[in-house]
PyMOL Python script that loads the backbone (N, CA, C, O; Angstrom):
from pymol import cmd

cmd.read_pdbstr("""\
ATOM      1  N   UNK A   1      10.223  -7.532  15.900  1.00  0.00           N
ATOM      2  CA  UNK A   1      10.575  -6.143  15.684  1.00  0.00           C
ATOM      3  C   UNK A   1       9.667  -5.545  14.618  1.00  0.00           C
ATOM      4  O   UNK A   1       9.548  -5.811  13.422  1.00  0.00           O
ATOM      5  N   UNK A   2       8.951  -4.499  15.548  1.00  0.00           N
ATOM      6  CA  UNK A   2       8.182  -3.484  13.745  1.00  0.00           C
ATOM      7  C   UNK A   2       9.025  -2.830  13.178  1.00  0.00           C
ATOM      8  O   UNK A   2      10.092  -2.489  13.687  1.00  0.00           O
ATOM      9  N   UNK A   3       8.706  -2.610  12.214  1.00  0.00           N
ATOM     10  CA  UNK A   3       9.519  -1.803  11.281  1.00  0.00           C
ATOM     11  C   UNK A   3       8.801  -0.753  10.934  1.00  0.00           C
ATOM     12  O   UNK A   3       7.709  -1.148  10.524  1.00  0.00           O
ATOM     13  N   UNK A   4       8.919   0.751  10.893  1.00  0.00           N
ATOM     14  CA  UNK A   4       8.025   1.803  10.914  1.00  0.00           C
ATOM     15  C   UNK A   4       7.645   1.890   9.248  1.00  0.00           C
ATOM     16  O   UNK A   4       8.386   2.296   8.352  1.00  0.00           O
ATOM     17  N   UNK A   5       6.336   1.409   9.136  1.00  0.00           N
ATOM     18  CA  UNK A   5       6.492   2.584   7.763  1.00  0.00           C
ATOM     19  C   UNK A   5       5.557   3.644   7.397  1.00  0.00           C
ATOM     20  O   UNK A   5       4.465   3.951   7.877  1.00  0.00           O
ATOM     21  N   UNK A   6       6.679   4.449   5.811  1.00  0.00           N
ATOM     22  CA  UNK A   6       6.335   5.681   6.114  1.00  0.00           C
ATOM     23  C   UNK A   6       5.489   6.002   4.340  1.00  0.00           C
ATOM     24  O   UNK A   6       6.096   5.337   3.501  1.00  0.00           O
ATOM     25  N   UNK A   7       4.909   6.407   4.026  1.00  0.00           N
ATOM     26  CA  UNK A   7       4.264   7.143   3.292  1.00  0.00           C
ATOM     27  C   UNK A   7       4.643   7.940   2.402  1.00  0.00           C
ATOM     28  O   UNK A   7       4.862   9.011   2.967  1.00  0.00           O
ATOM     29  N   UNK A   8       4.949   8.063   0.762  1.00  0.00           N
ATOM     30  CA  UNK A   8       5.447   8.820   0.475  1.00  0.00           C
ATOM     31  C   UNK A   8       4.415  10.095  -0.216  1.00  0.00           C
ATOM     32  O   UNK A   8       3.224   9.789  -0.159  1.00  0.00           O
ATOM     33  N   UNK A   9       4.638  11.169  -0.717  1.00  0.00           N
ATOM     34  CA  UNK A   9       3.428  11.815  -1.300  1.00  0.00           C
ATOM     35  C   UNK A   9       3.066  11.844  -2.179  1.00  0.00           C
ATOM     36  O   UNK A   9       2.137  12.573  -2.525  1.00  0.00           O
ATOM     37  N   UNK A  10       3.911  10.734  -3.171  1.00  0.00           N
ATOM     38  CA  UNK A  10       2.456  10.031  -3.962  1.00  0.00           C
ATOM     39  C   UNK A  10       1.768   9.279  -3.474  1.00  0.00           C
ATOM     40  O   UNK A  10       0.590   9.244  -3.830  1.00  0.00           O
ATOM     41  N   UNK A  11       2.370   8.194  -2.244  1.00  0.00           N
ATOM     42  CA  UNK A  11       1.522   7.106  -2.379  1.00  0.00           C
ATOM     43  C   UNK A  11      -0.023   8.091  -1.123  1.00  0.00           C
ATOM     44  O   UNK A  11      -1.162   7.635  -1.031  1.00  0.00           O
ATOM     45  N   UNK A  12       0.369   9.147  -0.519  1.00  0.00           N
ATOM     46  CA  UNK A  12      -0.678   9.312   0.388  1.00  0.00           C
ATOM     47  C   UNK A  12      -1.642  10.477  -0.541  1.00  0.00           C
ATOM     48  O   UNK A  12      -2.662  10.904  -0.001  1.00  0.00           O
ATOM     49  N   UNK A  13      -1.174  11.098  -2.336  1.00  0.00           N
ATOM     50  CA  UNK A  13      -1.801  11.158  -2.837  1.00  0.00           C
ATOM     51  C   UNK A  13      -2.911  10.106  -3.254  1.00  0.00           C
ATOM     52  O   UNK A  13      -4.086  10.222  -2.904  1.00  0.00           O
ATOM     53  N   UNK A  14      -2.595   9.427  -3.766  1.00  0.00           N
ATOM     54  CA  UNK A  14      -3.128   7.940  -4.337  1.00  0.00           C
ATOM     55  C   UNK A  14      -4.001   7.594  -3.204  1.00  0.00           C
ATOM     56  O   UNK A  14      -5.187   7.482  -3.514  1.00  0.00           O
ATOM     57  N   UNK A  15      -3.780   7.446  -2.273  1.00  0.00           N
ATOM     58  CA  UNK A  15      -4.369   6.647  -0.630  1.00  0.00           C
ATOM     59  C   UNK A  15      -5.850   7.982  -0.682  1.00  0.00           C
ATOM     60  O   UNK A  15      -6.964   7.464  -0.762  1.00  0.00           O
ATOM     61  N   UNK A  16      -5.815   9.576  -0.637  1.00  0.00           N
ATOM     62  CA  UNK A  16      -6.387  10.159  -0.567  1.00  0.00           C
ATOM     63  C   UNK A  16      -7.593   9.945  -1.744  1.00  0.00           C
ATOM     64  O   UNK A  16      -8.794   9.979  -1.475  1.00  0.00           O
ATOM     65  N   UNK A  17      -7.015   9.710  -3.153  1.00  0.00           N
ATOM     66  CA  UNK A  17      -8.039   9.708  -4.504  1.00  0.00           C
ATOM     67  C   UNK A  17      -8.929   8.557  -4.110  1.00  0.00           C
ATOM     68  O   UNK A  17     -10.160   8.576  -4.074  1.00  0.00           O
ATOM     69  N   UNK A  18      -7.867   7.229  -3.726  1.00  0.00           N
ATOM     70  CA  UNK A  18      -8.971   6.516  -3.385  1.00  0.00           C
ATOM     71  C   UNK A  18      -9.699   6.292  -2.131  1.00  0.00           C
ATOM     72  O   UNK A  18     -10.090   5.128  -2.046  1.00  0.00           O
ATOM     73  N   UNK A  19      -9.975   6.958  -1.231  1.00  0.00           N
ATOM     74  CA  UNK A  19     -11.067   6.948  -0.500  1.00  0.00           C
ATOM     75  C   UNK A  19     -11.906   7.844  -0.775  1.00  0.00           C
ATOM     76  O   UNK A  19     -13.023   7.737  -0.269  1.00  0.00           O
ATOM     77  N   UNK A  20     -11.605   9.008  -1.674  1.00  0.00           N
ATOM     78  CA  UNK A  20     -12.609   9.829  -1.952  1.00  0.00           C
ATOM     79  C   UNK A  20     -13.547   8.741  -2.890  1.00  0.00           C
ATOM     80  O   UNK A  20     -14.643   8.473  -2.397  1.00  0.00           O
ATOM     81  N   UNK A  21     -13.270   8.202  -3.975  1.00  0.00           N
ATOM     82  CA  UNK A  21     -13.733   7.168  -4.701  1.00  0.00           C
ATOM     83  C   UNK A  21     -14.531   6.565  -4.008  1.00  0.00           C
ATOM     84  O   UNK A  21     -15.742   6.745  -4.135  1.00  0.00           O
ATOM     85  N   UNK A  22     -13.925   5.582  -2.982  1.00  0.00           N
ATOM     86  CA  UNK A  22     -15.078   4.779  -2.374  1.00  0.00           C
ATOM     87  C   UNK A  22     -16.074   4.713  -0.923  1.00  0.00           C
ATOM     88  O   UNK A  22     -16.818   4.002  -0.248  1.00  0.00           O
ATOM     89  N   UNK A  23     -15.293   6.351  -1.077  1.00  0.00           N
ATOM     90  CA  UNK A  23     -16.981   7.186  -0.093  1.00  0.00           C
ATOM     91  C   UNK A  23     -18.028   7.167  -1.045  1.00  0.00           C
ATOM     92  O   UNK A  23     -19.170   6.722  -0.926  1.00  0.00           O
ATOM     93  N   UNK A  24     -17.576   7.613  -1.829  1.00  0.00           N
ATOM     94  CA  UNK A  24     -18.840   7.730  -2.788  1.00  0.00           C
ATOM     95  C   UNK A  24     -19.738   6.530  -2.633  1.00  0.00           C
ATOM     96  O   UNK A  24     -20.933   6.598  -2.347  1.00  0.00           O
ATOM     97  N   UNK A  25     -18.997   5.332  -2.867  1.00  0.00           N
ATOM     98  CA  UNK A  25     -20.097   4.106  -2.851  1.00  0.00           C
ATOM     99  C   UNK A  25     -20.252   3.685  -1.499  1.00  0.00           C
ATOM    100  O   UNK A  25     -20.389   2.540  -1.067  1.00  0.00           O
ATOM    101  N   UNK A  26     -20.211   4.764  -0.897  1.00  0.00           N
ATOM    102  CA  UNK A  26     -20.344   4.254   1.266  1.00  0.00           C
ATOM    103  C   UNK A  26     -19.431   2.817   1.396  1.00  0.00           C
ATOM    104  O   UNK A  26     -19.775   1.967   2.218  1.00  0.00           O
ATOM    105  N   UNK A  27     -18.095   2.588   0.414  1.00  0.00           N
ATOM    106  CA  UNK A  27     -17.072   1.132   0.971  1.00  0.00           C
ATOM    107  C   UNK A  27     -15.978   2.034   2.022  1.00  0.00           C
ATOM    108  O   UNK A  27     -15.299   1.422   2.847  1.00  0.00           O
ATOM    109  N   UNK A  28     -15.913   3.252   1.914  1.00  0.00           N
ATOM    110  CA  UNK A  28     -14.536   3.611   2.109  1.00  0.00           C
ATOM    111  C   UNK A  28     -14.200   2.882   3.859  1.00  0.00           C
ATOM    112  O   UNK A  28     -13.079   2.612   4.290  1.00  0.00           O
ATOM    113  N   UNK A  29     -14.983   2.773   4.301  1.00  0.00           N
ATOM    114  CA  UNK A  29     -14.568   2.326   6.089  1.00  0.00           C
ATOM    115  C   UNK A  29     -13.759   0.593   5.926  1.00  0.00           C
ATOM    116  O   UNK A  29     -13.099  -0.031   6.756  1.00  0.00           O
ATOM    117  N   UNK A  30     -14.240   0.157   4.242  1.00  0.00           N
ATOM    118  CA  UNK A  30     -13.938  -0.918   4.442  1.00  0.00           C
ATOM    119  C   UNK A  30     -12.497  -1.192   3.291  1.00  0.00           C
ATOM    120  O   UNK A  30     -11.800  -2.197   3.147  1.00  0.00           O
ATOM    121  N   UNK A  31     -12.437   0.198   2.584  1.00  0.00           N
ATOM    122  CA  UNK A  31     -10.993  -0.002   1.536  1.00  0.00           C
ATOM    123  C   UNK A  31      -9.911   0.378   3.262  1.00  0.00           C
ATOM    124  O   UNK A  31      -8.969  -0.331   3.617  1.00  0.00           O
ATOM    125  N   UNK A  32     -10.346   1.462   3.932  1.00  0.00           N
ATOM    126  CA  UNK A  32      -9.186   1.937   4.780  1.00  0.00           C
ATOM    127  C   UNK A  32      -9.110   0.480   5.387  1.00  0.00           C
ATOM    128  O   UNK A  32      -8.067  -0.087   5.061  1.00  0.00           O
ATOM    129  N   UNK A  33     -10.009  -0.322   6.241  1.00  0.00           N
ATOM    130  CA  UNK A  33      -9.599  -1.526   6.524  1.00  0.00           C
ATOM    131  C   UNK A  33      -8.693  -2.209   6.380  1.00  0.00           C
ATOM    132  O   UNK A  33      -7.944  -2.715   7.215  1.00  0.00           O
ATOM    133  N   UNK A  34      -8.714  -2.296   4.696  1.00  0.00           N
ATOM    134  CA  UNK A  34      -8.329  -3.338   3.812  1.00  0.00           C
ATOM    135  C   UNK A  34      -6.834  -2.599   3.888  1.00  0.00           C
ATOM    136  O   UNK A  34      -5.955  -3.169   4.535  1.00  0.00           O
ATOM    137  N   UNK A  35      -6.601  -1.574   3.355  1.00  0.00           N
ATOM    138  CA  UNK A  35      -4.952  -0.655   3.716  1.00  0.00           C
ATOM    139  C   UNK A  35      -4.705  -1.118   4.973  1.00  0.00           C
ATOM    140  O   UNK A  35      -4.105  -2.181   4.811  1.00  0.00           O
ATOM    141  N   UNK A  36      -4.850  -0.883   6.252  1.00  0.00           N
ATOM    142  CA  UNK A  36      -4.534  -1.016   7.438  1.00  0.00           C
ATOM    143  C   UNK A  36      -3.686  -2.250   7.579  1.00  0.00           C
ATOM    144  O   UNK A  36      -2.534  -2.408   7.981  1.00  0.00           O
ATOM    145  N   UNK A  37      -4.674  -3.141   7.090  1.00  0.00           N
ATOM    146  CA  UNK A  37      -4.530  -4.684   7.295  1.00  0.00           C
ATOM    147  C   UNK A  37      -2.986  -4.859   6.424  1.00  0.00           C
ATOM    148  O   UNK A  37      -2.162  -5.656   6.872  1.00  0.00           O
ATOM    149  N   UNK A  38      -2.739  -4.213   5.413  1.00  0.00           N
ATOM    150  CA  UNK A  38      -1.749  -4.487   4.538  1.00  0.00           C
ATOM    151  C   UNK A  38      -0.175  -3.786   5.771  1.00  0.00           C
ATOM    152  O   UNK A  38       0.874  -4.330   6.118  1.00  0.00           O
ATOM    153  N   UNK A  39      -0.708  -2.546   6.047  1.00  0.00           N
ATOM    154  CA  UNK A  39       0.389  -1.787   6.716  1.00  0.00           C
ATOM    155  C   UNK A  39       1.098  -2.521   7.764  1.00  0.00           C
ATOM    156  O   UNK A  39       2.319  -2.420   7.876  1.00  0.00           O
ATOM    157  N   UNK A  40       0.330  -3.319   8.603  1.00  0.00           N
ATOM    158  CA  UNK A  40      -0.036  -3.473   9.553  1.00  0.00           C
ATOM    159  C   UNK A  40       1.089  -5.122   9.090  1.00  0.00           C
ATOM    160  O   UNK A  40       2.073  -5.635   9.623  1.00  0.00           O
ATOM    161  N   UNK A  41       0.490  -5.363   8.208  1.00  0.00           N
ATOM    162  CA  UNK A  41       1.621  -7.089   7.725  1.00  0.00           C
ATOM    163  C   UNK A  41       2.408  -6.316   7.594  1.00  0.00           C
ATOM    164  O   UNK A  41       2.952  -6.249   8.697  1.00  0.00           O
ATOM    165  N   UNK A  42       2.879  -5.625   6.932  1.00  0.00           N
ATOM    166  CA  UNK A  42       4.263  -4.947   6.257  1.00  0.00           C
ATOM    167  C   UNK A  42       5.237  -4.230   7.673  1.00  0.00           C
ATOM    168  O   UNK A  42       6.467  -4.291   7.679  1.00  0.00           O
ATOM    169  N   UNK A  43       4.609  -3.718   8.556  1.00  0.00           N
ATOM    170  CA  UNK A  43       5.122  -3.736   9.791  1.00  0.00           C
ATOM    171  C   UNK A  43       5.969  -5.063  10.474  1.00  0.00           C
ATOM    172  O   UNK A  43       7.077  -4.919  10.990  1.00  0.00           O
ATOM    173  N   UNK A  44       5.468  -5.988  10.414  1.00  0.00           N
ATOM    174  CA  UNK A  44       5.645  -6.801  10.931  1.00  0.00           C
ATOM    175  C   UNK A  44       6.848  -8.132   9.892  1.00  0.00           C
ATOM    176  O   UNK A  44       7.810  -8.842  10.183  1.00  0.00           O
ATOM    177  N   UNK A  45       6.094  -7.868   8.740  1.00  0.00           N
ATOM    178  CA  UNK A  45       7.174  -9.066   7.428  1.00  0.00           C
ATOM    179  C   UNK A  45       7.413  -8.093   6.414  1.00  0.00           C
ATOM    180  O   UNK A  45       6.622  -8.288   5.491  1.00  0.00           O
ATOM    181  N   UNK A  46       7.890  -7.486   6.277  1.00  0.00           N
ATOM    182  CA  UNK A  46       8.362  -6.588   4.740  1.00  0.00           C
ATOM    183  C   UNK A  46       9.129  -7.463   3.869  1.00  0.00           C
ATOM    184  O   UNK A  46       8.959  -7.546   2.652  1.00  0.00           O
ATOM    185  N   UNK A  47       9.933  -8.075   4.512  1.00  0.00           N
ATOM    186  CA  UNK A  47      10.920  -8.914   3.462  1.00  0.00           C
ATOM    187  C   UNK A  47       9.971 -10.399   3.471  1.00  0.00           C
ATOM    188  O   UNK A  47      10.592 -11.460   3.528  1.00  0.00           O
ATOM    189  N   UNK A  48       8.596 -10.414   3.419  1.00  0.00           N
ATOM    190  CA  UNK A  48       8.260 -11.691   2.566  1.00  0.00           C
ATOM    191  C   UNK A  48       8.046 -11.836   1.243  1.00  0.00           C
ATOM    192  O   UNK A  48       8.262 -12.828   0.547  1.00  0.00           O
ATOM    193  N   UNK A  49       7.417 -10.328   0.805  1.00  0.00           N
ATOM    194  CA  UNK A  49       7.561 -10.817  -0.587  1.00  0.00           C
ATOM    195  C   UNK A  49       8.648 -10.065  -1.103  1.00  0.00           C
ATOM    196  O   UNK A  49       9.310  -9.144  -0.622  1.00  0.00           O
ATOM    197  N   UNK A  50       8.699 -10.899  -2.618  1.00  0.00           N
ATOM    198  CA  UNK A  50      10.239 -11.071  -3.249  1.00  0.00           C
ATOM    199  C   UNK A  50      10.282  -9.306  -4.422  1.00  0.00           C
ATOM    200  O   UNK A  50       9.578  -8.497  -5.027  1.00  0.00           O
ATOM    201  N   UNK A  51      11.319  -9.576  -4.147  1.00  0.00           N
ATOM    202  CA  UNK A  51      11.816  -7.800  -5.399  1.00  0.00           C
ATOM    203  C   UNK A  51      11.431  -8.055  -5.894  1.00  0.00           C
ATOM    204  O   UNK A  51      11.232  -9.269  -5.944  1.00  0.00           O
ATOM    205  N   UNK A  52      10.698  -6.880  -7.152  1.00  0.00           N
ATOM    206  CA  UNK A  52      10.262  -7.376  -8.242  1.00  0.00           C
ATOM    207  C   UNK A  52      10.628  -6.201  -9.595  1.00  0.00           C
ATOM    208  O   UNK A  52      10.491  -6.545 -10.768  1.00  0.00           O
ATOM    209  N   UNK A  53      10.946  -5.260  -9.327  1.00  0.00           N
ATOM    210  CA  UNK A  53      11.685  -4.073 -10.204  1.00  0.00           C
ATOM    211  C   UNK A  53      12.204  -3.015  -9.382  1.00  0.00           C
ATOM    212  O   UNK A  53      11.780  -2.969  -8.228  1.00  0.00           O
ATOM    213  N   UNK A  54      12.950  -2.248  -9.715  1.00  0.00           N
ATOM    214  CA  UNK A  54      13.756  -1.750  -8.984  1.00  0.00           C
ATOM    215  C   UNK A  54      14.058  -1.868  -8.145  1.00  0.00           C
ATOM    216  O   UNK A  54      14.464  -0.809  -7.666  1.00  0.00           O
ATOM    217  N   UNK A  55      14.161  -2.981  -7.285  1.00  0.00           N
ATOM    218  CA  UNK A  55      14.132  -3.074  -5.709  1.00  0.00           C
ATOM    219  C   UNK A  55      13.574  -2.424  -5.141  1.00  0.00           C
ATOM    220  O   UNK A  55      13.939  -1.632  -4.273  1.00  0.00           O
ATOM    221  N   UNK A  56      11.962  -2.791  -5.783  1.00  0.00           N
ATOM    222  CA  UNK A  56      10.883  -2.542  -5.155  1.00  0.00           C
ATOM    223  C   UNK A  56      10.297  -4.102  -4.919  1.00  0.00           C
ATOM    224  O   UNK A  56      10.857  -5.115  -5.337  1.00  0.00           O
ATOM    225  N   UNK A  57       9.053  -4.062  -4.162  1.00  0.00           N
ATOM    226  CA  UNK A  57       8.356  -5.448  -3.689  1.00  0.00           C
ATOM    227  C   UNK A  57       6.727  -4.776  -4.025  1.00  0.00           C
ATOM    228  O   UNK A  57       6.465  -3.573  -4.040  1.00  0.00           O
ATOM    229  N   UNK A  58       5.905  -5.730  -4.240  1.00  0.00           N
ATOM    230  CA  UNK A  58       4.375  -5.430  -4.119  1.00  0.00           C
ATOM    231  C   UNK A  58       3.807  -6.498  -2.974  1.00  0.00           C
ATOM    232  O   UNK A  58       4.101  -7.676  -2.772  1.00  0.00           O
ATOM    233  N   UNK A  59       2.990  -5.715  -2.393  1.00  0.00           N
ATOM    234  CA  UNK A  59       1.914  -6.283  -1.344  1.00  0.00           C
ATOM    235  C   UNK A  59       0.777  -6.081  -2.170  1.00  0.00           C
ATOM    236  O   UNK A  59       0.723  -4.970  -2.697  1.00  0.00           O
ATOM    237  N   UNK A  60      -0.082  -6.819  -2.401  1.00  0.00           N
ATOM    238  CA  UNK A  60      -1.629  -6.640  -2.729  1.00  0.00           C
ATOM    239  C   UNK A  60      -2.509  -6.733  -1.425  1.00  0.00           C
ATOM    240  O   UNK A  60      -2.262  -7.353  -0.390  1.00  0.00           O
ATOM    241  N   UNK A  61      -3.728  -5.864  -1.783  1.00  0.00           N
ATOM    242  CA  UNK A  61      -4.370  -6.029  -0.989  1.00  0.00           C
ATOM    243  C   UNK A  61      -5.402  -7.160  -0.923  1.00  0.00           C
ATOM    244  O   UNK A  61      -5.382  -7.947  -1.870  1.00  0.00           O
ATOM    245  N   UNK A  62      -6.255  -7.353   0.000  1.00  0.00           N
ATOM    246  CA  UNK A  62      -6.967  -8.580  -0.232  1.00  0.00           C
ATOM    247  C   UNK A  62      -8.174  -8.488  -0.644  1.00  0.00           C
ATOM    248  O   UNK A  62      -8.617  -9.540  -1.106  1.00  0.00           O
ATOM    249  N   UNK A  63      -8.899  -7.570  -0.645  1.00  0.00           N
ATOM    250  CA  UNK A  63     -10.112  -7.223  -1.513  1.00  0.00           C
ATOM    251  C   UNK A  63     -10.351  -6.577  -2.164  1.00  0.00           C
ATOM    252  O   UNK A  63     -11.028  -6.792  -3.170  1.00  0.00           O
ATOM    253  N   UNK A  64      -9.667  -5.084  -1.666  1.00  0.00           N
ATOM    254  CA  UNK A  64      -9.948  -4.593  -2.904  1.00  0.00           C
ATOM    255  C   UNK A  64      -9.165  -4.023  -3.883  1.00  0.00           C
ATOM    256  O   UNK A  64      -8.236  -3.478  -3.287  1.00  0.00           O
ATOM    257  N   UNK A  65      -9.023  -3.826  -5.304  1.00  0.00           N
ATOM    258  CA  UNK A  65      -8.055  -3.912  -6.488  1.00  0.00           C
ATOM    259  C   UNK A  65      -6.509  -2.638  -6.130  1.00  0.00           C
ATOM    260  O   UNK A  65      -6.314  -1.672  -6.868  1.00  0.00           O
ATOM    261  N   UNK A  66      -5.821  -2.876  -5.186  1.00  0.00           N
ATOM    262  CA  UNK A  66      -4.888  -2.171  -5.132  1.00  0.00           C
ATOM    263  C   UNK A  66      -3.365  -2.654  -4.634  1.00  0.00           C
ATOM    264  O   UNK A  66      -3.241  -3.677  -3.960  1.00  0.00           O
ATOM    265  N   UNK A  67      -2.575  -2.092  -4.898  1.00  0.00           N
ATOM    266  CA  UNK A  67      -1.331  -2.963  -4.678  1.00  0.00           C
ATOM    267  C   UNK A  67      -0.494  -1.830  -3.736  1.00  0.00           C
ATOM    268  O   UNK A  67      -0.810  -0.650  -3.889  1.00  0.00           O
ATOM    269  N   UNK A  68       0.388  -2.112  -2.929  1.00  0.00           N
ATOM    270  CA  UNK A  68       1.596  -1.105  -2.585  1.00  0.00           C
ATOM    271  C   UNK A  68       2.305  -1.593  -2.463  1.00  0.00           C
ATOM    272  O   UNK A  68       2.505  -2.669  -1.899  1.00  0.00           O
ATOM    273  N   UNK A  69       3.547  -0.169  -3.535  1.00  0.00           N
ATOM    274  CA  UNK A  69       4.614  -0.854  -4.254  1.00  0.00           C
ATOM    275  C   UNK A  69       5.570  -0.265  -3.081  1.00  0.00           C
ATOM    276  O   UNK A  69       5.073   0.754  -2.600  1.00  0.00           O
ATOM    277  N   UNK A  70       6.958  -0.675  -2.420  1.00  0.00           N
ATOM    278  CA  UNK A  70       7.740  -0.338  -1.718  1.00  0.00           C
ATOM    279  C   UNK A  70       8.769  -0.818  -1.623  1.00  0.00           C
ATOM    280  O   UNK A  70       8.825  -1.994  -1.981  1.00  0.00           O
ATOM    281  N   UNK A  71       9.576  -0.412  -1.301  1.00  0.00           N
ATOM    282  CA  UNK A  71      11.067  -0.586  -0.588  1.00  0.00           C
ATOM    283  C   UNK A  71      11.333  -0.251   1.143  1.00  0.00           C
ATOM    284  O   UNK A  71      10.749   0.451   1.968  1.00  0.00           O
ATOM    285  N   UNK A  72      12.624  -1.222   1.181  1.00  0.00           N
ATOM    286  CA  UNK A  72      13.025  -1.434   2.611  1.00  0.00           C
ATOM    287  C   UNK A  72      14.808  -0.735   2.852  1.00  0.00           C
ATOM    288  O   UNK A  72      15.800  -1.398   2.548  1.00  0.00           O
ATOM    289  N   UNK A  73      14.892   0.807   3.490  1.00  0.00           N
ATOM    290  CA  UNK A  73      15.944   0.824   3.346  1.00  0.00           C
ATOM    291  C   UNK A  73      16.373   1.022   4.683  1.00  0.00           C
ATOM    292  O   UNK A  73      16.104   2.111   5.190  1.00  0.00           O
ATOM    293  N   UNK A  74      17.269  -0.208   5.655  1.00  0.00           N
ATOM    294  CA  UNK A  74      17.424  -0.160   7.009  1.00  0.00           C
ATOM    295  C   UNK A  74      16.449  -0.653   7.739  1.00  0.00           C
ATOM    296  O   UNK A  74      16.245  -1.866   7.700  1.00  0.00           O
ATOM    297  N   UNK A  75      15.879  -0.047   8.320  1.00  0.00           N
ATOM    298  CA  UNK A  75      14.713  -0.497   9.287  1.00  0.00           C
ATOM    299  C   UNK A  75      13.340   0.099   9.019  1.00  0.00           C
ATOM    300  O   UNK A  75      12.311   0.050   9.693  1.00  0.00           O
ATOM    301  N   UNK A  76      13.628   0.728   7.744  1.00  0.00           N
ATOM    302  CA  UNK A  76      12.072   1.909   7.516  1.00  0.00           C
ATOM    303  C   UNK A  76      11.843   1.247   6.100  1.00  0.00           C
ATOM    304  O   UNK A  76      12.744   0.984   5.304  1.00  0.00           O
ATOM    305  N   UNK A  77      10.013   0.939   5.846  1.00  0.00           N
ATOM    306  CA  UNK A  77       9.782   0.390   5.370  1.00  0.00           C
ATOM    307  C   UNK A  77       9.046   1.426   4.149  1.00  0.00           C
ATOM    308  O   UNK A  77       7.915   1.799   4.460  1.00  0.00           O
ATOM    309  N   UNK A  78       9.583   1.940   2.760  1.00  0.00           N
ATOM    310  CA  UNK A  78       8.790   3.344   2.325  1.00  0.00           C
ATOM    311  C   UNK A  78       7.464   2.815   1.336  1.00  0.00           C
ATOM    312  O   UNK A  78       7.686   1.785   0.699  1.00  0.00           O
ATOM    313  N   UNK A  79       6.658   3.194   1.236  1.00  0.00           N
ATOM    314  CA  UNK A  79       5.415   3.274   0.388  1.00  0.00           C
ATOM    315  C   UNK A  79       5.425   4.258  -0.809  1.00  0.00           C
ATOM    316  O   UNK A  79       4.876   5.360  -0.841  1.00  0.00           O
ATOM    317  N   UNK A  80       6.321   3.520  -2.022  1.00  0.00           N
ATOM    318  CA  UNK A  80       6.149   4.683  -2.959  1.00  0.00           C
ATOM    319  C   UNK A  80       5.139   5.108  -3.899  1.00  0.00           C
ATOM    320  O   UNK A  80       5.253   6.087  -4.636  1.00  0.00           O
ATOM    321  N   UNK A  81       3.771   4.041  -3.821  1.00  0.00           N
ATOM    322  CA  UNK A  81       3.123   4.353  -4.098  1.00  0.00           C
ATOM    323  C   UNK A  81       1.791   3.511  -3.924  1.00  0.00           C
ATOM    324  O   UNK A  81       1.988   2.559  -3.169  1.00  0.00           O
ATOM    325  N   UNK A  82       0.581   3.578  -4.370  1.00  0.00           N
ATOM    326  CA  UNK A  82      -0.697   2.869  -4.126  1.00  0.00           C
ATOM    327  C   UNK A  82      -0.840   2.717  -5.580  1.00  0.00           C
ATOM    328  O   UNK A  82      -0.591   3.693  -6.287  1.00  0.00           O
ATOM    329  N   UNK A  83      -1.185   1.688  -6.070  1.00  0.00           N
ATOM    330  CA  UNK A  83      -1.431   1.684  -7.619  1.00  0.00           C
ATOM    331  C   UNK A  83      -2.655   0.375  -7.664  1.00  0.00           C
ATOM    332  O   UNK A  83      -2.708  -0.750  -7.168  1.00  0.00           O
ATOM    333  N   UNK A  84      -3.931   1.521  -8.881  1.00  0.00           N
ATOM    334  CA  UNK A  84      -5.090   0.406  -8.825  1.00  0.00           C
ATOM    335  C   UNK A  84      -4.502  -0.521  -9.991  1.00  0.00           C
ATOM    336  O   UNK A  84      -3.795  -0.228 -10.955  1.00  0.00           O
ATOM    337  N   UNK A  85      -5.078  -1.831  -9.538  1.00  0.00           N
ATOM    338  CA  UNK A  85      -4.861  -2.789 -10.616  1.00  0.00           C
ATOM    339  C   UNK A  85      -5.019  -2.607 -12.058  1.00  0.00           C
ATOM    340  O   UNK A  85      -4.256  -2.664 -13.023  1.00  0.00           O
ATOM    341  N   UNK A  86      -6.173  -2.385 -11.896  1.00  0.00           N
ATOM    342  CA  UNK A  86      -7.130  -2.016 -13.500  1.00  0.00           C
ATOM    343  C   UNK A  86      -7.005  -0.722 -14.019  1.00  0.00           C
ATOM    344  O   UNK A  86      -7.644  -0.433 -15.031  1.00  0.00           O
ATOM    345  N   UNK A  87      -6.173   0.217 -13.399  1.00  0.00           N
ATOM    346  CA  UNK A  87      -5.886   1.745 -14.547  1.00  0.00           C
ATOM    347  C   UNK A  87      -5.312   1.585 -15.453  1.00  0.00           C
ATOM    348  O   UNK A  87      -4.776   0.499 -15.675  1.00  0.00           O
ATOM    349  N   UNK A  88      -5.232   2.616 -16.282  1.00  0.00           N
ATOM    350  CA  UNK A  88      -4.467   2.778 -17.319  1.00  0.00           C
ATOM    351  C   UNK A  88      -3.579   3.367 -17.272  1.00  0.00           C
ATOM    352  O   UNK A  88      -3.805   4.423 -16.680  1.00  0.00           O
ATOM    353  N   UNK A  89      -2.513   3.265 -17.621  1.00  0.00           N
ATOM    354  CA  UNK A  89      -1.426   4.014 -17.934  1.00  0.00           C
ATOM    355  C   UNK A  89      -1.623   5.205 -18.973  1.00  0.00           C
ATOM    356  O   UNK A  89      -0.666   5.912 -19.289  1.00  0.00           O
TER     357      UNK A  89
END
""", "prot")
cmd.dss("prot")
cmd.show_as("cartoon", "prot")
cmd.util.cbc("prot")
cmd.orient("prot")
């Protein structure tokens, strides 16, 4: 069973900053990749990885420095946000 998920408008703020970012360095065909690939597990296993604050979960991505943080409520899987590893607060 997939589980739909959905995007929230931070995280498709965040999703937008960074591909503008890594057009710049001609990666962006390969950060959207790298998202896809994450969505695309999370469709399929959301509940593999474990809560980790608020009953939220993190997926990392696999190459390049970004995480998405989310929750599972029912059958819809939400994306509340895209967060780079290395920013600052």
């Amino acid at each position: 069973m997939a589980f739909p998920v959905i995007l929230s408008i931070d995280a498709e703020r965040e999703l937008k900053k960074a591909e503008c970012f890594y057009d710049a360095m001609d990666k962006k065909m390969e950060f959207l990749f790298d998202f896809d690939e994450q969505i695309e597990f999370l469709e399929q296993n959301p509940y593999l990885f474990q809560i980790r604050y608020r009953n939220l979960r993190i997926v990392h991505f696999k190459i390049f420095p970004y995480s998405l943080h989310y929750n599972i409520k029912g059958n819809v899987v939400t994306v509340l946000n895209i967060i780079r590893q290395n920013q600052s607060y």
